[in-house]
Structure formats: C-alpha cells, structure tokens
C-alpha positions as CSV (number, residue, x, y, z in Angstrom):
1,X,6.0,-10.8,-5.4
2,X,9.4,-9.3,-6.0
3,X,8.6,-6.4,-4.4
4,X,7.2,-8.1,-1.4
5,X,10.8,-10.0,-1.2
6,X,12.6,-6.6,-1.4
7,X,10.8,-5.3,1.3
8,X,11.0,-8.2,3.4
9,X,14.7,-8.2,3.0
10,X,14.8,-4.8,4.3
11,X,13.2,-5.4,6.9
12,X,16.2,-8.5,8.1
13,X,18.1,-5.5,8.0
14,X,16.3,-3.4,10.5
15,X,19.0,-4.4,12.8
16,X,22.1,-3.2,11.0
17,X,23.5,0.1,11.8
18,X,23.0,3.4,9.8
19,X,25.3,5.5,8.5
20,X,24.5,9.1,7.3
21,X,26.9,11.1,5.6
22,X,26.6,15.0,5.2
23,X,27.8,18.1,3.2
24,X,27.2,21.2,4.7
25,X,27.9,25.0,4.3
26,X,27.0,27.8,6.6
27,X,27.1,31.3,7.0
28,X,25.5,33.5,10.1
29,X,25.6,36.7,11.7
30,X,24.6,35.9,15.0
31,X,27.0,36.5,17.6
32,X,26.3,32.7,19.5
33,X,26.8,31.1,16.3
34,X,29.7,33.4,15.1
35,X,31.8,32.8,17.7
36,X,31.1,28.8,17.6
37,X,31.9,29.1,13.6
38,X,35.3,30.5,14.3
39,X,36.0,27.9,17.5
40,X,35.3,25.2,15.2
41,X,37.4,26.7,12.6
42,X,40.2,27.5,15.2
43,X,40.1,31.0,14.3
44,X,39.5,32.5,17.9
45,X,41.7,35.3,18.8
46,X,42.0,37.8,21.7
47,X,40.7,40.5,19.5
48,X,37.3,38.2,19.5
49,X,36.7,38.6,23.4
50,X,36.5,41.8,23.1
51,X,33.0,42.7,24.4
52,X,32.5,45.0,21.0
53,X,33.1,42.3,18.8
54,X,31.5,39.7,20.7
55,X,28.5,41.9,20.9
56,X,28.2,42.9,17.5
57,X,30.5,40.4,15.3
58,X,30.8,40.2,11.6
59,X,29.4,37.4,10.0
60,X,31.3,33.5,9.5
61,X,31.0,30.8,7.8
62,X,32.1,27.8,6.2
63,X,32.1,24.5,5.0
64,X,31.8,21.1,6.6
65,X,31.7,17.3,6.1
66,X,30.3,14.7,8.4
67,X,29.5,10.8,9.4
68,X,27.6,9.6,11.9
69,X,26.7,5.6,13.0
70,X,23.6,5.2,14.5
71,X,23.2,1.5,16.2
72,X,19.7,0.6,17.6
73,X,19.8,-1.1,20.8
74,X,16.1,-2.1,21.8
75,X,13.7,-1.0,19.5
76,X,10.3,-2.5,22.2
77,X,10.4,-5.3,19.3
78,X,9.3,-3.2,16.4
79,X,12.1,-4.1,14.2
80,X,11.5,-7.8,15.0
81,X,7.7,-7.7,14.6
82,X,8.3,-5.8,11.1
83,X,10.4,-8.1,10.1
84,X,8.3,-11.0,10.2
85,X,5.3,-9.0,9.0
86,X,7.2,-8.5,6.1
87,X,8.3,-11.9,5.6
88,X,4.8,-13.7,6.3
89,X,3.4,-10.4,3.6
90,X,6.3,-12.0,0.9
91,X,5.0,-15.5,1.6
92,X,1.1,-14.1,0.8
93,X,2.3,-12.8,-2.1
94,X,4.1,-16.1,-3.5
95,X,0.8,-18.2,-2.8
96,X,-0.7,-15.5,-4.8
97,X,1.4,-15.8,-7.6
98,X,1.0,-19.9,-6.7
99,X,-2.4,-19.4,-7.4
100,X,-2.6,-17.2,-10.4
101,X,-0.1,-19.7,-12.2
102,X,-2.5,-23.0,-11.4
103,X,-5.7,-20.5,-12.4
104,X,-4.0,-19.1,-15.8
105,X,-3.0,-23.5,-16.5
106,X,-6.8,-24.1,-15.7
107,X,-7.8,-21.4,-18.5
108,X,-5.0,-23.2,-20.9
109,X,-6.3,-26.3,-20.2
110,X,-9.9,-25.2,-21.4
111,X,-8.7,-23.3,-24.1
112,X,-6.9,-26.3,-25.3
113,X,-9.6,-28.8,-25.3
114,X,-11.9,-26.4,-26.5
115,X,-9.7,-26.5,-29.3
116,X,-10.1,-30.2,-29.4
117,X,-13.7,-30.4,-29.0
118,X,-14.5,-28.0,-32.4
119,X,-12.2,-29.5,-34.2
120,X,-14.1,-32.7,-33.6
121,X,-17.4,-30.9,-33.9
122,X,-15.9,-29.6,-37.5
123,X,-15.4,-33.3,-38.4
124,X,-19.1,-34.3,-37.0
125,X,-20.6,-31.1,-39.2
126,X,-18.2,-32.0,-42.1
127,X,-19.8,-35.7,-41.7
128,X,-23.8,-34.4,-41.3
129,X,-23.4,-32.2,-44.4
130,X,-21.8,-34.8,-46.2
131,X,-24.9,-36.8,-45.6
132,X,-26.9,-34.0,-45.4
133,X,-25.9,-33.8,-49.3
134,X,-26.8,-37.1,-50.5
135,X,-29.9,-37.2,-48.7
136,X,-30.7,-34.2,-51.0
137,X,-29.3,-35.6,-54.0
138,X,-31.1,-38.8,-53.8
139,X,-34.5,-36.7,-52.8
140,X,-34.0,-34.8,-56.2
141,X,-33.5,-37.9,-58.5
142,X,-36.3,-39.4,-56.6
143,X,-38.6,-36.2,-57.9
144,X,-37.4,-36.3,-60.6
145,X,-38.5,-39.7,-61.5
146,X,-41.4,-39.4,-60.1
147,X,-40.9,-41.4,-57.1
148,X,-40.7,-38.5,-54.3
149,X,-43.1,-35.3,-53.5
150,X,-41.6,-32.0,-53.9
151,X,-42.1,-31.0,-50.4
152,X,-39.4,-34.3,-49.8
153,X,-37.5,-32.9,-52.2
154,X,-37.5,-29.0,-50.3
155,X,-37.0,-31.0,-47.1
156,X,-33.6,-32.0,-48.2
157,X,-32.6,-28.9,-49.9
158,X,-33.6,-27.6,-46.5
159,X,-31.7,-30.3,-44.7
160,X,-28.6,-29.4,-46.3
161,X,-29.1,-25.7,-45.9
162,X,-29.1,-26.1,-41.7
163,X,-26.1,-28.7,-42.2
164,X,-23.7,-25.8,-43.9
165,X,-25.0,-23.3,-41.4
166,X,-24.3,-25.4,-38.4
167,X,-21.1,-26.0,-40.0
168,X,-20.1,-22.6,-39.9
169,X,-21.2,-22.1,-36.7
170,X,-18.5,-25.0,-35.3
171,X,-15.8,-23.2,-37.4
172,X,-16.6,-19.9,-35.9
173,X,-16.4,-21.6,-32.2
174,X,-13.0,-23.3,-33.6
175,X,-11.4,-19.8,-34.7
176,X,-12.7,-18.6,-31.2
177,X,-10.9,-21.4,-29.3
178,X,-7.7,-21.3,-31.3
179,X,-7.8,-17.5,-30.7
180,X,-8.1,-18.0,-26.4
181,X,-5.3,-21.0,-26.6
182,X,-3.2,-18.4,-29.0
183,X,-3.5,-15.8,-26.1
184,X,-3.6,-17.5,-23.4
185,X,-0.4,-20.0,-24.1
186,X,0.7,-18.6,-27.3
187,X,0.7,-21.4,-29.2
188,X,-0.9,-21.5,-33.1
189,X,-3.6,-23.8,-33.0
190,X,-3.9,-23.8,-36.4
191,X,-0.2,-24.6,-37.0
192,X,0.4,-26.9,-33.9
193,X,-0.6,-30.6,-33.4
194,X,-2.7,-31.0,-30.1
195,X,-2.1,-34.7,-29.2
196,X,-4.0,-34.9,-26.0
197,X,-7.6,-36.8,-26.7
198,X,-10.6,-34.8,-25.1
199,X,-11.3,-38.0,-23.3
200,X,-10.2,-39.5,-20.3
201,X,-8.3,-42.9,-20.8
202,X,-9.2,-43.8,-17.0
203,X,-11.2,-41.6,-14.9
204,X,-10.8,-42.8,-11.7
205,X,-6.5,-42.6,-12.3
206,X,-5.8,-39.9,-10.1
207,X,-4.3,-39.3,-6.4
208,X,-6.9,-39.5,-3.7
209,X,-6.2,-36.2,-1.7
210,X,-6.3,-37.0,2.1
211,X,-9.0,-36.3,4.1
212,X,-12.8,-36.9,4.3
213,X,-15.3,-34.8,2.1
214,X,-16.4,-31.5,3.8
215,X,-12.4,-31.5,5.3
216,X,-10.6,-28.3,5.0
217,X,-8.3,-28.9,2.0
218,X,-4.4,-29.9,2.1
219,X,-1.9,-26.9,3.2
220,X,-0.7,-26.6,-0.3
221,X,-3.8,-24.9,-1.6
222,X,-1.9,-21.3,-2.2
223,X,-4.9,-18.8,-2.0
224,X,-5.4,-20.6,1.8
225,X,-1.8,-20.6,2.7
226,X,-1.7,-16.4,1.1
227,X,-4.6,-15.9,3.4
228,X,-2.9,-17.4,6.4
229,X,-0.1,-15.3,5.3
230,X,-1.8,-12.1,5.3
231,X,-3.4,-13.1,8.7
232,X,0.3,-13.3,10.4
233,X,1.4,-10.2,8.5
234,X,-1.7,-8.3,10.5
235,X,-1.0,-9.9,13.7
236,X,2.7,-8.7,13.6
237,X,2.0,-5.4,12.1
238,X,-0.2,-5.2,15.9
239,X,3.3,-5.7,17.4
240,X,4.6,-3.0,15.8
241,X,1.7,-0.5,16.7
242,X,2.3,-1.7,20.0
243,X,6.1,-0.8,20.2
244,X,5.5,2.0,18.8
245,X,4.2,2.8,22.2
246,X,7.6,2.1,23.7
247,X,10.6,4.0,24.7
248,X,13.7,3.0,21.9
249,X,17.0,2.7,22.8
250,X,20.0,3.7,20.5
251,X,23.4,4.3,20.2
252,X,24.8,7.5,17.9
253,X,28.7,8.4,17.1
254,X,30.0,10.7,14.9
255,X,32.3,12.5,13.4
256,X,32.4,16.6,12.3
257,X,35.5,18.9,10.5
258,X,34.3,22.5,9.5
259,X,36.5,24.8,7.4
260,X,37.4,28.3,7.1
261,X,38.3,30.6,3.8
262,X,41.5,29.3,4.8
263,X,40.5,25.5,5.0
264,X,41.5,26.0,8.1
265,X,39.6,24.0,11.2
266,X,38.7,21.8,13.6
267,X,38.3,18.1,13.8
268,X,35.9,16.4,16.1
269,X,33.7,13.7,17.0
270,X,31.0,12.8,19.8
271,X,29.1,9.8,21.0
272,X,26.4,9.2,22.9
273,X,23.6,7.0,24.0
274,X,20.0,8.2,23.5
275,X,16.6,6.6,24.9
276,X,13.7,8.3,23.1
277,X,10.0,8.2,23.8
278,X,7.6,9.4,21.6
279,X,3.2,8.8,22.8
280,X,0.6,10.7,21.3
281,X,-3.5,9.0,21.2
282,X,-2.9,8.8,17.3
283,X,-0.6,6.0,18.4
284,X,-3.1,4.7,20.7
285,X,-5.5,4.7,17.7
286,X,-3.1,3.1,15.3
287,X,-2.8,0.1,17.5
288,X,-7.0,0.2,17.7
289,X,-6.6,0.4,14.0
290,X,-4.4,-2.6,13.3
291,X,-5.8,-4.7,15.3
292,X,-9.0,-4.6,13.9
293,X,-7.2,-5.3,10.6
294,X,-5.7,-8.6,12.2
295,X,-9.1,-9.6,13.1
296,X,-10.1,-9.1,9.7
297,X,-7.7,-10.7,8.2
298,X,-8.3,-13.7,10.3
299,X,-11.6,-13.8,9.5
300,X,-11.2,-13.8,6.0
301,X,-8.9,-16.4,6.5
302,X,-10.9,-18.4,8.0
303,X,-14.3,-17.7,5.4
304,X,-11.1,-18.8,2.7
305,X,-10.7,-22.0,4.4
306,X,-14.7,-22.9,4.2
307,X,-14.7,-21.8,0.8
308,X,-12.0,-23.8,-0.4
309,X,-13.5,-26.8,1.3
310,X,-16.7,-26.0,-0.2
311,X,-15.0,-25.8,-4.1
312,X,-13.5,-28.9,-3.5
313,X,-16.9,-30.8,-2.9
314,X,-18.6,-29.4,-5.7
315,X,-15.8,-29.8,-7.8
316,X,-15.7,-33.6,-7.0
317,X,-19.7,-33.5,-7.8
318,X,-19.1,-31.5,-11.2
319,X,-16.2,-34.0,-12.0
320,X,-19.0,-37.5,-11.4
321,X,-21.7,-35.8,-12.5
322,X,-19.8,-34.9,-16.2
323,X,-18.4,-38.7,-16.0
324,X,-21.8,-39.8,-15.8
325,X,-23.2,-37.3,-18.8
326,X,-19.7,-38.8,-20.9
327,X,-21.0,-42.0,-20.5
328,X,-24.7,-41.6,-21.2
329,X,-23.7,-39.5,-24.4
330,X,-21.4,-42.7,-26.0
331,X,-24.5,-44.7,-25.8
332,X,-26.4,-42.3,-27.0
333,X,-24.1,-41.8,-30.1
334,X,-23.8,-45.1,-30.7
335,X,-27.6,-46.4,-30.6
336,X,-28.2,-42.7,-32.8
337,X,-25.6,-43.7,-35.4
338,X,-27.0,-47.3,-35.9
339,X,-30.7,-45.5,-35.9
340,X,-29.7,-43.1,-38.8
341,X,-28.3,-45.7,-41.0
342,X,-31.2,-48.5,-40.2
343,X,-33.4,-45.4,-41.0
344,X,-32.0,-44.2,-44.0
345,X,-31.7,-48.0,-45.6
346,X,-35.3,-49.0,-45.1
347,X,-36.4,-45.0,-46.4
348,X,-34.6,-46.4,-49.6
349,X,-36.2,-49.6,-49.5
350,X,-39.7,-47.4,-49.2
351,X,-40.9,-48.4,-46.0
352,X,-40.3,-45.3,-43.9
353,X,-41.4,-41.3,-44.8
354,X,-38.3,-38.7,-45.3
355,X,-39.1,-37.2,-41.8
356,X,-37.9,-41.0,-40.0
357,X,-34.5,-39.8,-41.1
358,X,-34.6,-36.5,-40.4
359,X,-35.1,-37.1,-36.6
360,X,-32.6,-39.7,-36.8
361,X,-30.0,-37.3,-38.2
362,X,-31.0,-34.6,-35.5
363,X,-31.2,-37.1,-32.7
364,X,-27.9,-38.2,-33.9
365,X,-26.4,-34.5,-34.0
366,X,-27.6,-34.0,-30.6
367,X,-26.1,-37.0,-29.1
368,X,-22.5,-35.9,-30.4
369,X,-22.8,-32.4,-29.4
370,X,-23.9,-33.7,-26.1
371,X,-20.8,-36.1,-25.9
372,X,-18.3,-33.0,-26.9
373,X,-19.9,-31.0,-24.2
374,X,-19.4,-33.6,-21.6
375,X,-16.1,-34.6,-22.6
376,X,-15.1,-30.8,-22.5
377,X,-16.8,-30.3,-19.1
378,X,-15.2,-33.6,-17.7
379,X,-12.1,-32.6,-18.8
380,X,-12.4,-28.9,-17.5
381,X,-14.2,-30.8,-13.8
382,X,-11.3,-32.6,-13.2
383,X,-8.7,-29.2,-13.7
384,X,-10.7,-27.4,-11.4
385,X,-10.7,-30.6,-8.7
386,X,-6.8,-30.2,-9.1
387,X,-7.0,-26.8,-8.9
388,X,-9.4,-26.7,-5.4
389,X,-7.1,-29.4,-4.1
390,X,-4.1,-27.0,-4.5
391,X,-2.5,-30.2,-7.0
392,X,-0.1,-29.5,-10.3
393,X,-3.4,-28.7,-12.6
394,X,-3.1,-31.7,-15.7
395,X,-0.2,-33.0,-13.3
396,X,1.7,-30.6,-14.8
397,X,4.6,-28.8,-12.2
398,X,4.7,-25.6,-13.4
C-alpha cells in the first residue's frame, strides 16, 4: 500500500521538469572530433588549418560538466492517464489493506470466543466428571452392600473414565484456542481476563444495512471498492497505450563547459524544442494487450460485486439459522439438566435402572456442547455479516 502511494506520487509529478546533470571526459583521434575538442576548448590556432594537421591531427581531449532542463509540453495524455492509473492502483491497494484488517478482526474475533467457548466447556467437563465421580462412588458402596450388580458398578467406573477423557479433550481445544488468539492478537489467554460473554445480550441490536436482500452491498465494502479500483487503473493504463501512439512534445535547454590540460575552454548552452514520434506494431499490440486487461478487470469487478451480494445473504441466513440452533439448545439444556437430576433422585430411591442416568447425563452433555457450538457459530455469523456488509467487524473502528 505504501508502495502503491509512492508510485502514485510520482506519477503527480510526471509534469514537473527534469534535470540531468553530467560528468564527462573524452579523448579522440579523429580529425572531426579533434578539431571540435580544441574549438570547444578555445585552443584553435592557425597552425591547426593547416591541411597536414587537419588531415592527420594528434589526438585531444578533456573534461566537461553539464545540465540540461527538459520540460514536457504535450505528452498525447500519457502523463495524465498514468497518473490516475496510479492513483485509482493506490486506492485498490488501500481497500485491500481495508479488507485484510476487517478479515484478520474476523479471525480475532473467533479466536477469542473460541477461547470463551472451552473455557466454558472446561467448566461443563469439570461439572460431568464431578458427577461422573459420585455416580461411581455411590455405584461402589451400593456393591458393596449388596444392593448394586457389578456390571452397575463397571458402568460407573466406566462413566467416569469417558468423563476425564472428554475432559482432556476440552483442555486440549482450550490450549488450541488460547494458542490462535496468542498469535493472532497477541494477547495471553491464559494470563488475560476475556470479559465479552459468548452470547448475545440482544440479537436483533444491530444497524440495518440499506438495501433489499439480493442488493449489491454498500460502497464501503473494500474488496468491491479495490476491485473498482483496479478496474479504473486498467481503463487508464489503455490511455496510456494509446498515447503511446502519439507524437510528444517537449522542451530541452542546456548548458555545456569542456576543459583543456590547461582548464582552459569554452562555455555554452543551447535550447531547443523537440516533437518526437515513435510507432512500431508492438505498440499497436500493447494497446490490444491492455485493453483486454481493462476488460478483465471489469469483469472481475463485476463477478466481485455478485459475490459480495451473495456472501451477504448467506451470511444473514447463517446468522438466523445459528440464533435459531442458540435458542433450541437453552431449552434443550434446561429440560436435560432437570432430566438428570429427576433421574438420578428416583435411581436412588430404586425406581429407575443405572442406564436412565446414563442417557440423561449424555443427553445432557450433548445439549451443552450443542449450545457452545451455536453460541460460537452465532457469534462468528454475525462477524462475518459485518464483514460482507463492509461494517467495523464487533463495531470495532479499527
């Protein structure tokens, strides 16, 4: 992007003039060129017109320093259409960078409440194998009373074996997620406090984008507007193909001095105004050549355009469809938590087998994983809604 700026800024300059300085030192034997070393060093004599000398000279030289200005005057608008092809090329490249910083806050923001999400999973695996453990102590005093089978008693054992391994499982997804947030943002996970709940206090609290569904999306969306860009920088970069065709018009002064052994010499300077035309068929091919780019870079501004308007929809329908799953999974963790303890009291009182509570306790770890996935994915929906909109991802101005 910086680079893109540079060069764009070079191009406003186009119009300035040029300068060129230059250092020179020659030495030749050739009669032409002797006898112009010497005039420019005011060394001519009347011993040089003498037709032996002039015929068969001894070799000159010297040394010389120079400046010239060189001021274009009408370059058939190839400065002009360079300099806004590298000014629209800048502008791609800033929407890029646009877009890279809302993609690298979308990847924060699901690193973050990944975090979130198994550190709550740790506490719902902490909870199941702390149940998981009394289920198997009671089983064993049970047996050993007499009162329970020992295949109840290996069912809890077992029970509680699966509860520490699924435990370890969440803490190896938690060191995972603090590991991606550490990278991504570098914060510590383990040493910062995340405050932001997993959950959405009100779901529908959030700016209605303009527009109808289907509706190519707002302006601001920077990989659309670093498309549009590139398409302007390929229609100017035509215009300059095209004037490369032209005739160009520029002024030239200057100044010379060239020096004997002596450091004696002459002084002089010279202006003039020069109209130069250069055509070959590679030109006419270049201008074939960059105009098929600016058609392709129109059309893939253009399939950018449909595809941003097609992200937004299903980002809409990911956001309500993970809303809907959130709220199915908090009744489903509810009615599964009352189940399990309902269960587990009556499996005490003796009125329902072991395996009663052992599908409660599973239907009740399903329902909580399923409500940390949704939460997760209607968290993660609603950043990549912002983020197809073209909106501060979180709300966040970056």
């Amino acid at each position: 992007m910086e680079a893109a700026r540079a060069e764009a800024q070079s191009a406003r300059e186009g119009h300035w003039p040029t300068l060129a300085l230059t250092a020179k030192g020659v030495g030749t034997s050739e009669p032409v060129g002797v006898f112009g070393v010497k005039l420019d060093e005011q060394r001519i004599t009347t011993a040089d017109f003498n037709p032996a000398t002039l015929n068969s000279p001894g070799p000159a030289g010297g040394v010389g320093l120079g400046a010239a200005l060189v001021l274009p005057i009408w370059m058939g608008g190839r400065i002009v259409a360079g300099e806004q092809a590298a000014q629209a090329q800048a502008g791609a490249e800033a929407s890029s960078q646009e877009r890279r910083r809302q993609e690298m806050a979308v990847a924060v923001v699901q690193a973050y409440f990944a975090v979130k999400v198994a550190a709550q999973g740790l506490q719902y695996a902490d909870d199941a194998l702390a149940h998981a453990r009394e289920v198997e102590r009671f089983l064993r005093e049970r047996n050993e009373k007499g009162l329970a089978l020992d295949a109840d008693a290996a069912r809890g054992t077992a029970f509680r074996a699966q509860a520490e391994a699924e435990r370890a499982a969440v803490l190896q997804q938690l060191g995972a997620a603090r590991s991606a947030l550490r990278m991504l943002a570098g914060i510590d996970a383990s040493e910062s406090q995340l405050v932001t709940p997993v959950a959405v206090a009100d779901p529908t609290a959030r700016p209605s984008p303009p527009g109808n569904p289907g509706e190519a999306p707002p302006p601001a969306r920077p990989d659309v507007a670093a498309a549009r860009f590139r398409s302007r920088a390929a229609e100017e970069s035509v215009g300059v193909s095209r004037a490369s065709l032209l005739p160009e018009v520029f002024a030239q002064a200057g100044v010379d001095t060239l020096r004997g052994p002596s450091f004696q010499g002459a002084t002089w300077w010279s202006a003039a105004l020069v109209v130069r035309w250069q055509f070959g068929l590679s030109s006419v091919r270049s201008v074939e050549a960059a105009e098929a780019r600016s058609a392709a870079a129109g059309a893939a501004a253009r399939w950018q355009e449909v595809q941003a308007s097609r992200e937004v929809e299903e980002a809409r329908r990911a956001g309500a469809s993970a809303e809907a799953r959130v709220r199915s999974a908090l009744e489903a963790v509810a009615a599964s938590e009352s189940a399990r303890e309902l269960r587990l009291a009556r499996y005490r009182q003796g009125l329902l087998p072991l395996t009663e509570v052992l599908d409660a306790e599973a239907a009740l770890a399903g329902a909580r994983s399923l409500l940390l996935r949704s939460q997760l994915e209607a968290r993660i929906a609603r950043a990549q809604l912002d983020l197809a909109l073209g909106l501060p991802v979180e709300g966040v101005e970056s």
